[in-house]
Residue, then its C-alpha position, 0 to 999 in steps of 0.5 A: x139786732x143783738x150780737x147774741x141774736x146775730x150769731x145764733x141766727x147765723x148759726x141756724x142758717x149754717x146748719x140749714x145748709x148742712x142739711x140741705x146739702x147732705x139731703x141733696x148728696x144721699x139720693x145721688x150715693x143710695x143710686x150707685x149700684x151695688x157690684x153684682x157676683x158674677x158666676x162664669x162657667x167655660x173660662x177661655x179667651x170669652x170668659x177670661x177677658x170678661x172676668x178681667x174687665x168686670x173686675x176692674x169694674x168692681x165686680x166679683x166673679x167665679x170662673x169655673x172650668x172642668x179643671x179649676x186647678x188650672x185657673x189659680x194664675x187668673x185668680x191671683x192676676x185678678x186678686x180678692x174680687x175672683x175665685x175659681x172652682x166647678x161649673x156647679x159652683x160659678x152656677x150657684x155663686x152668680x145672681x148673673x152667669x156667663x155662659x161661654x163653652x162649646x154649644x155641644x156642652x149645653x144640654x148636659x149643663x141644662x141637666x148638671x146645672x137646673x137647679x143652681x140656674x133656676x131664676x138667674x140671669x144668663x148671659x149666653x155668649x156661645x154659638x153651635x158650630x159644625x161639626x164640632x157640636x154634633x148632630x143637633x146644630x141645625x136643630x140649633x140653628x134653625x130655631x136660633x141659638x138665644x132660643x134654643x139656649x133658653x130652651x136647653x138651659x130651662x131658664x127665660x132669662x137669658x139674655x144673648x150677647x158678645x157671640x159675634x165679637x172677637x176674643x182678641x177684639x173683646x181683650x184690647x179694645x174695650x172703651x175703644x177711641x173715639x167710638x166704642x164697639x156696640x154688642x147686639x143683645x136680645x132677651x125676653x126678660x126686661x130686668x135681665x137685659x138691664x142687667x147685661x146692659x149694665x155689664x156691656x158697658x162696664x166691660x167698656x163696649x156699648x149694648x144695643x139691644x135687637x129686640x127679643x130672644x127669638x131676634x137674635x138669630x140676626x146676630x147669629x154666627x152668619x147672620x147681617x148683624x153679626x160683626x163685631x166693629x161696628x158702632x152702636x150708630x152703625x149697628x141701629x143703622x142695619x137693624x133698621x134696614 
């Protein structure tokens, strides 16, 4: 075999390999996800805690209260990936938006806001309480908050989650030793509990789902499921029982 022959041969051999391994490496980096715009209407301990841990996760959000003004040392806190602003705008940022406030603001943001949350997906993480939400709360409670969130908000796609686990709880032990918390969840719409999924984990908890939007009256505030250190074994655990 020449020397000439010999070289090439090696060559070709080379960039072989070259292309094999950039062929193998493309499918692993085109499945990275892209970071989602997450809109956030009702920035208390909920909402901020979550903004932060989507944040360092790589996602970018829009917190929003009735008073924006007061949210400029949160955004300059979380940098670049944050804005602050109106409820309107969180709405219409968000492909998904966190909805955090007291259950009694809920039909007038199904009202404000219908067009702007038409289509997206809506984590709901609030709870109607007496007698701070009016008259309307065992209308609520009775048919279940997930419910009756979708219902108010005219969106199927909500997805209920992190409404039976404390603020404090939520702020200091995300990806908790050596097992994380589990966050019951439930919706009727498969790609929007993917979506919540995917942000569970990034907030450094692990998602269990109950089952449908009509299912999460078993985590309701009250209810067997709702506790909020349990982990995701323990949870499966009693939703089986």
């Amino acid at each position: 075999m020449s020397v000439v022959f010999k070289v090439a041969r090696r060559a070709v051999l080379a960039a072989a390999v070259l292309v094999s391994s950039v062929w193998i490496a493309a499918p692993s980096q085109a499945q990275a996800p892209a970071p989602l715009k997450i809109g956030i209407i009702g920035t208390g301990k909920i909402g901020g805690t979550l903004a932060r841990h989507w944040v360092k996760a790589g996602h970018e959000v829009f917190v929003s209260s009735r008073h924006p003004e007061e949210l400029q040392n949160l955004v300059k806190e979380l940098g670049p990936r944050a804005h602050a602003g109106t409820p309107k705008e969180a709405a219409a940022f968000g492909s998904v938006v966190l909805v955090s406030v007291p259950y009694g603001a809920m039909p007038q943001l199904g009202e404000d806001l219908r067009a702007e949350l038409a289509g997206k997906v809506i984590i709901d993480t609030s709870n109607p309480v007496s007698p701070r939400d009016g008259d309307r709360v065992p209308e609520w409670q009775k048919k279940g908050a997930g419910v009756s969130t979708a219902e108010l908000l005219h969106n199927h796609r909500v997805v209920r989650a992190f409404n039976c686990i404390p603020a404090a709880s939520l702020a200091s032990n995300a990806n908790r030793q050596p097992e994380r918390i589990a966050i019951p969840i439930g919706g009727d719409d498969k790609a929007a509990i993917e979506t919540t999924e995917r942000l569970i984990r990034d907030a450094g908890f692990d998602p269990v789902v109950v089952g449908s939007l009509a299912d999460t009256r078993r985590f309701d505030l009250g209810q067997p499921l709702a506790q909020g250190s349990l982990t995701a074994a323990q949870l499966k655990a009693k939703i089986s029982q």
